[in-house]
C-alpha positions in Angstrom: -60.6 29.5 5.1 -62.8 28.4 8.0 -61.3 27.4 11.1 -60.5 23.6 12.6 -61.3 22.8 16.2 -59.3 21.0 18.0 -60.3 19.4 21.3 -57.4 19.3 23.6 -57.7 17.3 27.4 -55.5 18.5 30.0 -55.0 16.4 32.3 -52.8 15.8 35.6 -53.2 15.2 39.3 -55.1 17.0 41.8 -53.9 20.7 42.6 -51.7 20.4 40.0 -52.3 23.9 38.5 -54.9 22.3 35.1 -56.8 25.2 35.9 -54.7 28.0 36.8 -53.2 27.0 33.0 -56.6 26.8 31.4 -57.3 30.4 32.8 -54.2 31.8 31.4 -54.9 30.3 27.6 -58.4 31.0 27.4 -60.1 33.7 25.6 -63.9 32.3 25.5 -65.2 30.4 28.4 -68.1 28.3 28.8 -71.1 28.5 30.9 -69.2 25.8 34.2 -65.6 27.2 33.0 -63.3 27.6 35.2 -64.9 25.8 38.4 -67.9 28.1 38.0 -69.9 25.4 40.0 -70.9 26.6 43.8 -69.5 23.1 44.4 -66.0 23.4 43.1 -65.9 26.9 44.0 -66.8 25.1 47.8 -64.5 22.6 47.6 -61.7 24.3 45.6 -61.0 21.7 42.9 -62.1 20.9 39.5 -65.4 18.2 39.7 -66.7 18.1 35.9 -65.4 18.2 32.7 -65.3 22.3 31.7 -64.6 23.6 28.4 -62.9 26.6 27.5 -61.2 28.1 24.1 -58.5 30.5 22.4 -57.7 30.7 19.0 -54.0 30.0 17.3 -52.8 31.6 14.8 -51.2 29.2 12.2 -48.5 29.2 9.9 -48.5 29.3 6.0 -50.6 26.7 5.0 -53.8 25.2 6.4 -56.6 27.7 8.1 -55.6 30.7 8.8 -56.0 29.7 12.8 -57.0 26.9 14.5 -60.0 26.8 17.3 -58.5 25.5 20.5 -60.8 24.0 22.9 -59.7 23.1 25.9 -61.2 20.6 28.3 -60.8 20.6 31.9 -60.7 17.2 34.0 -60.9 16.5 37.2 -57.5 15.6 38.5 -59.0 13.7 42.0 -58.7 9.9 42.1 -62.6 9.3 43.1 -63.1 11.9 39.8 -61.0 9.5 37.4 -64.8 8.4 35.8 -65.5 11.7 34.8 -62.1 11.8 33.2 -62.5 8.4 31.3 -65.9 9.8 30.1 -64.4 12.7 28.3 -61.6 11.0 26.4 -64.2 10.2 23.5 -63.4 13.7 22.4 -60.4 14.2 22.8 -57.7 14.8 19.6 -54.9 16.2 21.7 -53.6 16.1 25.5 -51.9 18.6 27.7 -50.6 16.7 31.0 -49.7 18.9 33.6 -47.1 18.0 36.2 -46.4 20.0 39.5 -42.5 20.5 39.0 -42.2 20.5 42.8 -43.5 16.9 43.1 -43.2 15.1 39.7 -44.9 12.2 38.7 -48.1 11.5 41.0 -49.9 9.1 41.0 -53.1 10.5 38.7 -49.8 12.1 36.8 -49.2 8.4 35.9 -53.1 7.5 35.3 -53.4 10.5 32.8 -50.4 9.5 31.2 -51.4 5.8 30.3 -54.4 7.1 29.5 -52.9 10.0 26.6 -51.0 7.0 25.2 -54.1 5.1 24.6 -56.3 7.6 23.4 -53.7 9.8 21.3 -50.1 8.4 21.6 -48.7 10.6 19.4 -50.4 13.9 20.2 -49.3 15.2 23.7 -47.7 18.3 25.2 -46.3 18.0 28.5 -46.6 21.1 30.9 -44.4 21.2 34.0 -46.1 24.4 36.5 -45.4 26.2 39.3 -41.7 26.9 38.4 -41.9 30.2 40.4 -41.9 28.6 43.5 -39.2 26.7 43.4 -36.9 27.6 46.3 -34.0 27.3 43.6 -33.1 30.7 41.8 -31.1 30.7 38.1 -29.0 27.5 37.5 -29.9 25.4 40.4 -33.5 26.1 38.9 -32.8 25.1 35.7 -31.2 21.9 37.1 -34.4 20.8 39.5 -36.5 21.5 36.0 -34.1 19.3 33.9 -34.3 16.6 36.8 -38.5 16.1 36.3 -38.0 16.4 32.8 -35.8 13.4 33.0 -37.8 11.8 35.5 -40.6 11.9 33.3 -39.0 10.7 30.0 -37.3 7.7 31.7 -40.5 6.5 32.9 -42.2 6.9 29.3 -39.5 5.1 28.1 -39.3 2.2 30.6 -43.1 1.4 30.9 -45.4 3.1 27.8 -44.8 1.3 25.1 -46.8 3.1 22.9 -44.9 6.1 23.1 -41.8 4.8 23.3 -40.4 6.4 20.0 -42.1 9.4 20.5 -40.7 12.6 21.1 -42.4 14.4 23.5 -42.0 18.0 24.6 -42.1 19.3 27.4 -42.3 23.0 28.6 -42.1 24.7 32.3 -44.9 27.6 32.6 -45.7 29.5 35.8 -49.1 31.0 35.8 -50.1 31.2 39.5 -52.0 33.8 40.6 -50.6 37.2 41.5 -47.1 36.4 40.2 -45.8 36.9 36.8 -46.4 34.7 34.0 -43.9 32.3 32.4 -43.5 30.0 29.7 -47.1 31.1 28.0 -45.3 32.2 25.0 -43.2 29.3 24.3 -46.0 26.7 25.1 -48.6 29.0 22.3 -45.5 28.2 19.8 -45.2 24.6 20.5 -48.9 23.9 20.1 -48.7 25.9 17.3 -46.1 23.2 15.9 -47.6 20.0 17.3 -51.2 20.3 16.8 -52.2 18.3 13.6 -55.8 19.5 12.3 -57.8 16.0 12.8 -59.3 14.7 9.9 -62.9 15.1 10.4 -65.7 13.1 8.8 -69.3 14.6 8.3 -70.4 11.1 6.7 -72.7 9.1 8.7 -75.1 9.5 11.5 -74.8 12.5 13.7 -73.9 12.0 17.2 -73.2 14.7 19.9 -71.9 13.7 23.4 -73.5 16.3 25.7 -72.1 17.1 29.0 -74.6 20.1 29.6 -77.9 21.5 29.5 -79.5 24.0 31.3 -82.3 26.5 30.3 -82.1 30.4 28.9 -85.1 32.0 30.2 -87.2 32.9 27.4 -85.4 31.1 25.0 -85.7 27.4 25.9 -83.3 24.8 26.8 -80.0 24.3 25.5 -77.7 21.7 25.0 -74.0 21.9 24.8 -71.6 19.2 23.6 -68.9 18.0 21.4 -69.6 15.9 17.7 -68.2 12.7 17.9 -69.8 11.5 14.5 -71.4 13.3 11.3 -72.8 16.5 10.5 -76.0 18.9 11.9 -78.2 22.0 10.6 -80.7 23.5 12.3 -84.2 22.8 11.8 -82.7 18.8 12.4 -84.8 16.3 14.6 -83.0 15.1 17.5 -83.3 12.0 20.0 -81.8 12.3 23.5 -80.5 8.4 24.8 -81.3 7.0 27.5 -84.6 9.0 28.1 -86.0 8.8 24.3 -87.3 12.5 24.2 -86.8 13.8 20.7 -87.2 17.3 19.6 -85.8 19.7 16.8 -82.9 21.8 16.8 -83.5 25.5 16.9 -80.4 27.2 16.5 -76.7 26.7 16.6 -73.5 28.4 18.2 -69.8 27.4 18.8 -68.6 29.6 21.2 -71.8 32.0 21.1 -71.0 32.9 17.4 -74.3 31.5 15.5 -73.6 28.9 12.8 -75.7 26.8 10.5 -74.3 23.6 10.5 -72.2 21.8 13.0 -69.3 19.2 12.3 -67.1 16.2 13.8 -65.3 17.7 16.1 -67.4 21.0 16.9 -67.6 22.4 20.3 -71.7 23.0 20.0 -74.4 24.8 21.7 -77.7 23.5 20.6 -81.1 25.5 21.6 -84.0 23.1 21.9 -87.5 23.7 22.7 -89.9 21.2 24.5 -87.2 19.7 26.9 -86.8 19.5 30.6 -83.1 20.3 31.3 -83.7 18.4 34.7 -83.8 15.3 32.8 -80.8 15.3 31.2 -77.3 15.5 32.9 -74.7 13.3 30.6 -76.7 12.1 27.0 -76.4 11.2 23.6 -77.3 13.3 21.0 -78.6 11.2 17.8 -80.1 12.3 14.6 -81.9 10.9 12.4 -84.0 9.0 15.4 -83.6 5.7 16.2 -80.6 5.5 14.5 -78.7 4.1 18.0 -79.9 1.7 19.9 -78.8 -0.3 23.1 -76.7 -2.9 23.6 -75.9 -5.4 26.2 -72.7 -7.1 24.7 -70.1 -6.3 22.5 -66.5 -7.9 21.8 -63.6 -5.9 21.5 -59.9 -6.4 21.1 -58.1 -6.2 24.3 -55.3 -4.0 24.4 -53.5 -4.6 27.7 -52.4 -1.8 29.9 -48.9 -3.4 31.7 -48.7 -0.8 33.7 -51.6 -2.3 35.7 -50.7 -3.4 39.4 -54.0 -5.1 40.2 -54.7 -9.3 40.0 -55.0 -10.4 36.7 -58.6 -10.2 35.3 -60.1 -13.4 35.3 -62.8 -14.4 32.6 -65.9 -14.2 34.9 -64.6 -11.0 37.0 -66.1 -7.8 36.9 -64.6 -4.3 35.9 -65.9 -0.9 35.0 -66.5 -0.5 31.4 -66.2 3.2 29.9 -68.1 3.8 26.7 -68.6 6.9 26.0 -69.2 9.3 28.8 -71.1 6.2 30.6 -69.3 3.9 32.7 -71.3 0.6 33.6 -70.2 -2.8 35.4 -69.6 -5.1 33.2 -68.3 -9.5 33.3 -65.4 -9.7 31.0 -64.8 -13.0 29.1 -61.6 -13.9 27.5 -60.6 -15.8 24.6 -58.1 -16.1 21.7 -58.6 -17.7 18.3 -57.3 -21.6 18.2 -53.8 -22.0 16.1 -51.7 -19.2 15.6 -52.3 -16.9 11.9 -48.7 -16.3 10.9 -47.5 -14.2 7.8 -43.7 -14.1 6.4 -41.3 -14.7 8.6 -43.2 -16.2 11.2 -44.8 -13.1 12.5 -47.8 -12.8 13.3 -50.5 -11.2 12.2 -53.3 -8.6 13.5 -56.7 -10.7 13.7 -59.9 -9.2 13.7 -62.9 -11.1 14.9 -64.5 -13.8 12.7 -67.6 -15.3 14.6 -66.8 -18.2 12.0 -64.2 -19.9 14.1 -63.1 -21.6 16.3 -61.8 -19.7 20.1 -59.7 -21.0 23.2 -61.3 -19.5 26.3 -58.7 -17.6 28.7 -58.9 -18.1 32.0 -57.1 -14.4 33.0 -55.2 -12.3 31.3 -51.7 -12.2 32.2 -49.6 -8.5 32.9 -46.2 -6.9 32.1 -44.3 -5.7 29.2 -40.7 -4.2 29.5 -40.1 -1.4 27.0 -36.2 -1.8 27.0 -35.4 -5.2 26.2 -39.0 -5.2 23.7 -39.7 -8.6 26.0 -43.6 -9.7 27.0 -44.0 -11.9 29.5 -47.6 -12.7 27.6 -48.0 -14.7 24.3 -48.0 -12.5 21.7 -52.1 -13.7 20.4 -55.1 -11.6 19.9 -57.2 -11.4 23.1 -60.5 -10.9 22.4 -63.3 -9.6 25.2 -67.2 -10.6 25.4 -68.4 -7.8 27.2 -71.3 -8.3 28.8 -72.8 -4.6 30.9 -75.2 -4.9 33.7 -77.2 -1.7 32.0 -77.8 -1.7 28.6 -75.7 0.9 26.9 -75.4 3.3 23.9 -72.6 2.3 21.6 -71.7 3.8 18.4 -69.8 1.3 15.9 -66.0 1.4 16.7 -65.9 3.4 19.6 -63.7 3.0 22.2 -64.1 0.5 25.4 -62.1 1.7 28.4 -61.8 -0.7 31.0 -60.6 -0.7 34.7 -60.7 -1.6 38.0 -61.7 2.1 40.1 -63.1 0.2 43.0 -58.6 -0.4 43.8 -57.4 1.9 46.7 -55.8 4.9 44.2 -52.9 5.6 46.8 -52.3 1.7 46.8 -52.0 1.3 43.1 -50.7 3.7 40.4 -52.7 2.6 37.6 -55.8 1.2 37.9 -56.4 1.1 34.0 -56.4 -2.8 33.2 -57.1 -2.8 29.5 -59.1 -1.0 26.3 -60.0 -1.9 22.9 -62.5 -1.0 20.2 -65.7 -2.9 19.5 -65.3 -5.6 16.8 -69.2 -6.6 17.1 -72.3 -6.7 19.3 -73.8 -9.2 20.5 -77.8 -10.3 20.6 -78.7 -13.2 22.5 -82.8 -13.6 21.3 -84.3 -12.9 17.9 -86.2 -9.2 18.6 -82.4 -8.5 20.1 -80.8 -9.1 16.8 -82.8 -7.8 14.6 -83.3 -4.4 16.6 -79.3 -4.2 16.4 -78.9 -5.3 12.9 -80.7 -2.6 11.9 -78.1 -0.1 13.3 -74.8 -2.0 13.3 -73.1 -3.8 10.4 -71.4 -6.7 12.5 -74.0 -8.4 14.7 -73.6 -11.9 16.3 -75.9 -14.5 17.9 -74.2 -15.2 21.4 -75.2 -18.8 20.3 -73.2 -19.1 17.5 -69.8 -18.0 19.4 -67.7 -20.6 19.7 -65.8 -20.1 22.4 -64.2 -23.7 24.6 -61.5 -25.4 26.2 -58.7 -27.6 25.0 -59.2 -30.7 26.9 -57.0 -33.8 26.2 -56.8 -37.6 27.1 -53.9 -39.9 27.0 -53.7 -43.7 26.2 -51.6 -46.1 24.6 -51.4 -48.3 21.4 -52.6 -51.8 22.8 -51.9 -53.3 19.4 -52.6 -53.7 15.6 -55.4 -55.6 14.7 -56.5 -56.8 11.1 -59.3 -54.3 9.5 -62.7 -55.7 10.2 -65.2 -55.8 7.1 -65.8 -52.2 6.8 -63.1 -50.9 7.0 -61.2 -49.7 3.6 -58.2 -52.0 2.3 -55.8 -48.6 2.7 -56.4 -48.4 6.5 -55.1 -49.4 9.2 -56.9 -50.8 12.5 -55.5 -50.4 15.8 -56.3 -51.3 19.2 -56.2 -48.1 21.9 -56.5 -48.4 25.6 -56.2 -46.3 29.2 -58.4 -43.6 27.8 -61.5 -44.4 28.6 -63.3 -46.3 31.4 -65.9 -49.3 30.7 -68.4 -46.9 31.4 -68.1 -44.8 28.8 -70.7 -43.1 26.4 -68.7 -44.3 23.4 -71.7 -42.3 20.9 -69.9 -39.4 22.2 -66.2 -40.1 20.8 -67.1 -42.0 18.0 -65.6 -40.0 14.7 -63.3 -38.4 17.1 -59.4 -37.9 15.7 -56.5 -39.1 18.1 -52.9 -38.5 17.7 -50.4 -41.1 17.5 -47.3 -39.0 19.4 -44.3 -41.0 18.1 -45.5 -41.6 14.6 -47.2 -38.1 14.7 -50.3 -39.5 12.6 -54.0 -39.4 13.0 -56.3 -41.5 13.7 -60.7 -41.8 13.6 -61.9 -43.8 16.6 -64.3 -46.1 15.5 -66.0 -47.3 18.6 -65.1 -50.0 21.4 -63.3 -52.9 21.3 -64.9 -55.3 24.3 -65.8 -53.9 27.1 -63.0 -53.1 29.6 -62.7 -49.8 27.9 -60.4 -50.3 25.0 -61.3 -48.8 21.4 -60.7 -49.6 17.8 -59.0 -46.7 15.8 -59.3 -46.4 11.9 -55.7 -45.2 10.8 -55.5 -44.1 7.1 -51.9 -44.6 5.2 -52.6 -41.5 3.7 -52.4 -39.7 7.4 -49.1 -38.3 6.9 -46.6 -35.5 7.9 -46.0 -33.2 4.7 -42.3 -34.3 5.1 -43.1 -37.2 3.2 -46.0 -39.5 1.0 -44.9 -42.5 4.1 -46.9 -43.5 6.8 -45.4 -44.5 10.2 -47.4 -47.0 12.0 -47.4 -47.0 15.3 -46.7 -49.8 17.5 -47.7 -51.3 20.8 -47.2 -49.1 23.7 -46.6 -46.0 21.7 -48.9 -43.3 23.4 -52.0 -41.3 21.7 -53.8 -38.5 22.8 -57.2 -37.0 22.0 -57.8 -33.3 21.9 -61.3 -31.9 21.7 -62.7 -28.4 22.3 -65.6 -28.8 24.8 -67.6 -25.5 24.8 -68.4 -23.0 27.3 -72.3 -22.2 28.0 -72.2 -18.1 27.4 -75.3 -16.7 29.3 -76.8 -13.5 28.8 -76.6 -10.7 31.3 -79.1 -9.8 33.2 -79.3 -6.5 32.0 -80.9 -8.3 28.7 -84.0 -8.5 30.8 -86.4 -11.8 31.8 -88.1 -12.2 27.9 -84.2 -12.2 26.7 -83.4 -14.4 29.5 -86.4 -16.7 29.1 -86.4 -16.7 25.3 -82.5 -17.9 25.1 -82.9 -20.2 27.8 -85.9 -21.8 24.4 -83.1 -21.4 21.8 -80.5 -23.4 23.9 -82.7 -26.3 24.6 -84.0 -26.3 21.2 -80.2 -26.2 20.3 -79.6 -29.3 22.4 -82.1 -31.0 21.5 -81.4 -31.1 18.2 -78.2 -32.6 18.7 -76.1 -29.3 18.5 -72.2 -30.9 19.2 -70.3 -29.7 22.6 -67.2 -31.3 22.2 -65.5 -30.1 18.6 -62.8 -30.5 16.7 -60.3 -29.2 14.0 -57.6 -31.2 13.2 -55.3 -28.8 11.9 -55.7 -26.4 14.7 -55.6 -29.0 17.5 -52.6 -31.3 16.5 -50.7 -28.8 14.4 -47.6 -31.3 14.5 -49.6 -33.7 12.5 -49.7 -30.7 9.5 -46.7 -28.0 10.3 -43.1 -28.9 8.5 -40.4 -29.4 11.0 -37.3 -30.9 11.1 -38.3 -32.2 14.5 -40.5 -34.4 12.2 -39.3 -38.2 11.3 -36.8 -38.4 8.7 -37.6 -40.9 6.3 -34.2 -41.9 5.0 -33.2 -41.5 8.0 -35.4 -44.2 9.4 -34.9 -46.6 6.1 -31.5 -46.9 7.1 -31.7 -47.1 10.3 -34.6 -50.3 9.1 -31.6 -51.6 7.1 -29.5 -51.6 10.1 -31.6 -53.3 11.9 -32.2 -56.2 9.4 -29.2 -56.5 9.1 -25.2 -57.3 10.7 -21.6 -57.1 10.5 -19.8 -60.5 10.6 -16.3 -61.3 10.1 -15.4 -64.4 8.0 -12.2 -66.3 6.9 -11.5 -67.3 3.6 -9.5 -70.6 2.6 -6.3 -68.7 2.5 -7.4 -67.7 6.0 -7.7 -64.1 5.3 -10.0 -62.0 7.1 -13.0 -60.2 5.2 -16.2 -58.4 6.3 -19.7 -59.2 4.8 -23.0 -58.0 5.4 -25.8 -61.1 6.7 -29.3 -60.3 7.5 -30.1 -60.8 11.4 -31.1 -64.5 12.6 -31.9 -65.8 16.1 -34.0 -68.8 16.9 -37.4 -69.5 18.9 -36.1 -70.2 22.6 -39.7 -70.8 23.7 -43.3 -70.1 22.7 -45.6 -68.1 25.2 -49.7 -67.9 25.4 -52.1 -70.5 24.7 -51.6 -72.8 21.8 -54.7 -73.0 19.6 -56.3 -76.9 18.3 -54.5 -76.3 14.8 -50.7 -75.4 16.7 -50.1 -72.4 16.5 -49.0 -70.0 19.3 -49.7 -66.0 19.8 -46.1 -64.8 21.0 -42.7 -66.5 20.9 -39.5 -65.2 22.9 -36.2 -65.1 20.0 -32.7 -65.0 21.1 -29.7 -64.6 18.9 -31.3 -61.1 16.8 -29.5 -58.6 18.9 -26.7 -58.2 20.9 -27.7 -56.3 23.9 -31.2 -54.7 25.4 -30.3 -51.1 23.5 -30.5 -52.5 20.0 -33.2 -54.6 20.4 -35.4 -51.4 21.9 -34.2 -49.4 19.0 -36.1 -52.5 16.8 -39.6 -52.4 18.3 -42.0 -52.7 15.9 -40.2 -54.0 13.3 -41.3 -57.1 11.6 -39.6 -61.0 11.6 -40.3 -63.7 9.9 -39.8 -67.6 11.0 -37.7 -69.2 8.0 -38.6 -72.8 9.6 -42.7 -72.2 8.0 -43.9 -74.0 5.0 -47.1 -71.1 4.9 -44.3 -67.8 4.6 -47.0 -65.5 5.6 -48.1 -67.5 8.8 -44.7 -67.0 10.1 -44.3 -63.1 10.3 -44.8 -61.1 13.5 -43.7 -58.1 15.2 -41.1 -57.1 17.6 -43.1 -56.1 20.7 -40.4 -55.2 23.2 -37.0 -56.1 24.8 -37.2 -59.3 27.1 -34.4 -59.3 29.8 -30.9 -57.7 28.7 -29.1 -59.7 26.6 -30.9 -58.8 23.3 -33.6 -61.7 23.4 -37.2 -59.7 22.4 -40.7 -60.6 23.0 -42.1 -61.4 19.0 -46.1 -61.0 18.9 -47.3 -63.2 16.1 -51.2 -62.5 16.7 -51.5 -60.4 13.5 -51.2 -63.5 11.6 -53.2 -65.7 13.5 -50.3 -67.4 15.6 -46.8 -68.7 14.7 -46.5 -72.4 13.6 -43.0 -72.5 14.5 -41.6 -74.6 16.8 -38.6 -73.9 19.5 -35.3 -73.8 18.2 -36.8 -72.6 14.8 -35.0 -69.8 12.9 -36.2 -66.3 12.9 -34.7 -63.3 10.9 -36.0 -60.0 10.0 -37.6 -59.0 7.5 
């Protein structure tokens, strides 16, 4: 049975002993193995990725042995690119720790960076036991002390490998002293490494981090398969520089194969091709079957280990696709409503370029492993990428973003967040068709709806008879403090508003005069599902209007002028056809309007509290002088009539005593309606309680709905 590779990083902090390690595992070594480079040979540390291998021998079952190949990173803090560039291909990660110092501060980079790319596949390899001044049990002890250093920091700050058991193993492999520990870390690879499940489906794509020329022979190119399958005889096109030529032969580890798989360490041997042009590339096949992008949106992933400010939308970072890290301006955002399943929990959301987004300002940091506790809402964040260079980006890979231009000895972790790309972005028509014929999910940067909440307050002025166009089930009620007399009412009109207290919607029709109040249609059939009722508000009840005004999303400059020119067109053609601003959903903006609670009004609740209010308790004698209580509905009487009295008598307000006892019931009873008994015309008599006046129960009684009270002072009032 044929072999599996199995790419394995190792990874740690500078002078840490990655290579001394690599060196004692290897058995085949690449061309730049091993700090080969006159540079790192100068300098004495590791500057570029270098690849190595050794094969394991494997239990029953599976291959017969697995292909190890090991890759080298740089463990320096100016390096750390290099290192982000290579976790593309990486299944598995060895992190080596200097027993004599512990956790470092690239220790702790590496490590956030393993539980990101392969949480549940990493080795942990404490070196250079042998010179530990300790000797037998006091060794032992200093050993078991970084081991627990270690796991209590997994355990307090990475979440992701917070139920993971991780082992750890002490080697020494320095040179000129005996080696330790090799044997026991071959057996534990031997029983953590999980053969990958590799996919020769789809495109082929090959991350090469070599090339140089074999006299005689022609160039080659060497590389791991992130995607598909190759044979030789296979045309090939090198991104960025477009050259395309055709594939000659193939080794893995100088043994000549036929075909090359995901996963493959490779060699490729092109002719036709300059190795001076090409340092870090992407190898695609067939042509043209990649092409570049400027924006994509991924799901953020935060890292809480970060110690930097908060991202802000607008801020720049380094984005890491591939082995290519460009600048790139990050904006935040996070659907609108909450998408809960059973229980209340909610659910993983993918991107829908459909709805409707709340932009985030920043992105907020810190999660505690212990108590489970995030001191961030629990919603998707989603990221609009946008680079400064265009750059190559397969479907799904993975975005690695960070902030390298921090001082590394100030801040541990300069890794801010990661995700995979949801969808790319065009901004002009050539852009979107060019990358909808590559990628399955592309979206117009127009059509992303992406705002903020903005709300206004006012207050219920009163409730006015429907004018003639209105329907005979609605309501029509008079808003004001909203809006100045200077509004652009076109702009509002058809707009909902929330009544607060009676948590019931409302359309606002337009103005009402001109000092800035508004009519609003409220339908009866506006209701809470707690009940089929409608609660109308009353005068001085406070409304609010919520709207999503959108953000203007301009395309990066890396687009080009035409793109720039050519979307700057679309938009004013966009506004010129009346394309809204300000939008609205009325489900997701006044959820308490929709959502059962028991916060909600109970309705028979409120009826008796309505038949408390109509009514009192009154103690009465009968003619044997015995004492019995009854039930009477309330009566006071008209102590004087307020506002300007009309040519046929009648008056807008009256002030009734005699109703209530005391200021608190007669604020419990605003709102409700009266009724002056003294009236031949019944329905000319009835009004509304509008508020308390003074503190001995006596309320203000607003008779305007019915065109004026003809009562007269001294007439009796009840309630209805």
């Amino acid at each position: 049975m044929a072999a599996v590779n199995v790419n394995v990083g190792v990874l740690g902090h500078v002078d840490s002993g990655k290579t001394s390690l690599v060196r004692a595992l290897s058995t085949h070594l690449s061309t730049a193995a091993l700090d080969k480079s006159p540079q790192s040979q100068r300098r004495g540390i590791t500057l570029d990725l270098s690849f190595s291998s050794f094969r394991l021998d494997v239990r029953k079952g599976g291959p017969s042995f697995r292909q190890v190949t090991l890759e080298d990173c740089p463990g320096h803090a100016s390096l750390f690119q290099t290192v982000l560039g290579g976790v593309a291909i990486i299944d598995t990660v060895v992190l080596v720790v200097d027993c004599r110092k512990g956790l470092e501060a690239q220790t702790i980079e590496s490590l956030l960076l393993a539980s990101l790319v392969c949480p549940r596949q990493l080795v942990i390899v404490l070196t250079k036991t042998d010179l530990l001044s300790a000797l037998g049990v006091e060794r032992a002890a200093a050993i078991g002390a970084v081991t627990s250093e270690i796991r209590a920091f997994v355990a307090t700050h990475v979440r992701s490998l917070k139920d993971v058991t991780i082992p750890v193993v002490p080697v020494a492999v320095g040179t000129g002293h005996k080696t330790e520990g090799i044997p026991h870390l071959l057996e534990v690879l031997r029983t953590h490494l999980q053969a990958p499940e590799r996919d020769t489906s789809g495109d082929f794509r090959l991350a090469v981090d070599h090339c140089f020329a074999v006299p005689g022979h022609g160039t080659v190119l060497t590389g791991t398969v992130l995607s598909g399958a190759l044979s030789t005889g296979s045309e090939l096109e090198l991104l960025p520089i477009g050259a395309r030529t055709t594939v000659k032969t193939l080794q893995v580890f100088r043994k000549d194969v036929e075909r090359c798989v995901q996963g493959d360490r490779v060699g490729l041997r092109v002719n036709g091709l300059d190795p001076a042009l090409v340092e870090r590339a992407l190898a695609v096949s067939p042509p043209g079957s990649l092409t570049a992008v400027t924006q994509v949106v991924i799901a953020v992933a935060r890292v809480p280990l970060f110690q930097g400010r908060a991202c802000k939308s607008g801020a720049k970072c380094h984005a890491t696709v591939g082995h290519t890290t460009v600048i790139a301006t990050a904006t935040f955002f996070a659907r609108l409503g909450r998408t809960e399943g059973d229980a209340g929990h909610l659910l993983e959301e993918t991107f829908d370029p459909l709805a409707l987004y709340e932009y985030v300002p920043d992105l907020e940091f810190g999660y505690s492993v212990q108590d489970g506790t995030n001191s961030i809402d629990a919603t998707t964040i989603f990221a609009l990428l946008q680079f400064e260079r265009a750059v190559f980006c397969p479907p799904a890979t993975l975005v690695v973003c960070s902030r390298l231009d921090l001082d590394a000895k100030r801040f541990s972790c300069r890794l801010a967040f990661y995700g995979t790309v949801e969808c790319v972005v065009g901004s002009c028509s050539e852009e979107l068709d060019m990358l909808s014929s590559v990628h399955r999910r592309v979206v117009n940067l127009d059509d992303m709806r992406i705002g903020r909440v903005k709300s206004r307050d006012g207050f219920v002025d009163k409730i006015s008879t429907p004018r003639s166009g209105i329907d005979a089930g609605e309501i029509e009620v008079i808003g004001r403090g909203m809006y100045s007399k200077d509004v652009k009412w076109s702009v509002y009109q058809g707009l909902a508003v929330l009544f607060e207290k009676a948590r019931v919607l409302g359309i606002i029709l337009g103005p009402f005069g001109k000092t800035g109040k508004f009519r609003i249609a409220l339908e009866r059939n506006s209701t809470t599902s707690n009940s089929h009722r409608c609660f109308v508000p009353a005068p001085g009840d406070k409304l609010v209007l919520r709207v999503v005004k959108l953000v203007t999303l301009k395309p990066p400059k890396s687009g080009g002028r035409l793109h720039t020119t050519r979307w700057r067109a679309s938009r004013l053609s966009a506004q010129s056809a009346g394309k809204a601003l300000l939008l609205q959903d009325s489900r997701l903006l006044y959820p308490e309007a929709f959502v059962v609670s028991t916060s909600l009004p109970n309705v028979d609740a409120m009826l008796v509290d309505a038949v408390r209010l109509a009514t009192k308790t009154v103690l009465a004698h009968d003619e044997g002088n015995n004492a019995f209580i009854y039930t009477a509905p309330r009566q006071g009487r008209i102590e004087r009539l307020k506002g300007e009295t009309t040519a046929t008598g009648r008056n807008p307000f009256a002030i009734v005593s005699g109703l209530f006892g005391n200021e608190q019931e007669a604020d419990a009873a605003v709102g409700c309606q009266v009724r002056c008994v003294a009236c031949d015309d019944e329905n000319s008599g009835e009004g509304k309680i509008e508020r308390p006046f003074g503190k001995a129960g006596k309320v203000r009684v607003d008779f305007r709905g019915c065109g004026g009270t003809m009562g007269k002072v001294g007439d009796s009032v009840e309630m209805c």
